[in-house]
N, C-alpha and C positions, 0 to 999 in steps of 0.2 A: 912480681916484676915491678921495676921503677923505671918512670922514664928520667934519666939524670942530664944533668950537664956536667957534673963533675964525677965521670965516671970512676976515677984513676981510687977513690973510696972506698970502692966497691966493696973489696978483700979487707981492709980498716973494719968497717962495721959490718960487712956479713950480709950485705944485701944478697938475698937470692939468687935476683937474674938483674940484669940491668941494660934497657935501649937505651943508649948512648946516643946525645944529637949537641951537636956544635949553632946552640941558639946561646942566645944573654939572657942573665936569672930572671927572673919574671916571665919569659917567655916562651915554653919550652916548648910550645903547641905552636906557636906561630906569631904575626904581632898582630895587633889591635887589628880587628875587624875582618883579618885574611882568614875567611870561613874555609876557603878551599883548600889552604896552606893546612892549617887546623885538623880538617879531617882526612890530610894523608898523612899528618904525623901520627894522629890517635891509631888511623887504620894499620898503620905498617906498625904501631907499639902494639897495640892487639893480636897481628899476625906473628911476633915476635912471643910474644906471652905463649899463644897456642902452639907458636914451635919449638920453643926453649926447652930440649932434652936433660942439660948438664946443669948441678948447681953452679953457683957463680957464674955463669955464664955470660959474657957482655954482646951484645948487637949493637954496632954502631950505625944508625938511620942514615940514608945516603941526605941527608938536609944540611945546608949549608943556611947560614944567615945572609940575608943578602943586601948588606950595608960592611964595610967596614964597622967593627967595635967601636973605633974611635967617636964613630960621627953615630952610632946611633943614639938615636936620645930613649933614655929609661925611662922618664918620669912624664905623664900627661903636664898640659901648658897650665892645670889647676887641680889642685890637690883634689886628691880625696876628700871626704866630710871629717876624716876622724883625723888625717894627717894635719888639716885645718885647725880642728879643737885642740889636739896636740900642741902645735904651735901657739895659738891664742895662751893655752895655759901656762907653757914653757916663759910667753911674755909677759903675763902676771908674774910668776915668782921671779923673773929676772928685774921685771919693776921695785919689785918688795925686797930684794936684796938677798935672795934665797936660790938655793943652785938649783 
């Protein structure tokens, strides 16, 4: 079983079973820090696993996002450590004249 966001896949690659939930990538538990949100999504992806009789089988989680897409923001106000270094290196070779 997978918890997807892009269920419609499913039958493409052969996923099993698939809980299906209307979050943005990154998030499919919940957002940053909503512990409570988090562990009804795991719980009800669990209850789903245990009850999934059929292959391919999809459960759509009754969870909605609760921002408009537009206005949610994806990325924290400061990077990650590695996003960081990335960048830093991306600006060395774009100094040195290298892609």
């Amino acid at each position: 079983m997978t918890l997807n966001m892009i269920w419609v896949y499913q039958r493409l690659v052969g996923m099993p079973r698939v809980a299906a939930i209307e979050h943005p990538f990154g998030r499919p538990y919940g957002d940053v820090a909503d512990a409570t949100r988090q562990r009804e999504v795991l719980m009800a992806s669990l209850a789903f696993a245990r009850d999934a009789d059929q292959p391919g089988q999809v459960e759509h989680l009754p969870f909605r996002w609760h921002e408009d897409p537009k206005d949610t923001r994806w990325h924290p106000a400061e990077p990650s450590p590695i996003i960081a270094m990335m960048k830093a290196r991306q600006a060395k070779r774009a100094a040195r004249g290298q892609p």
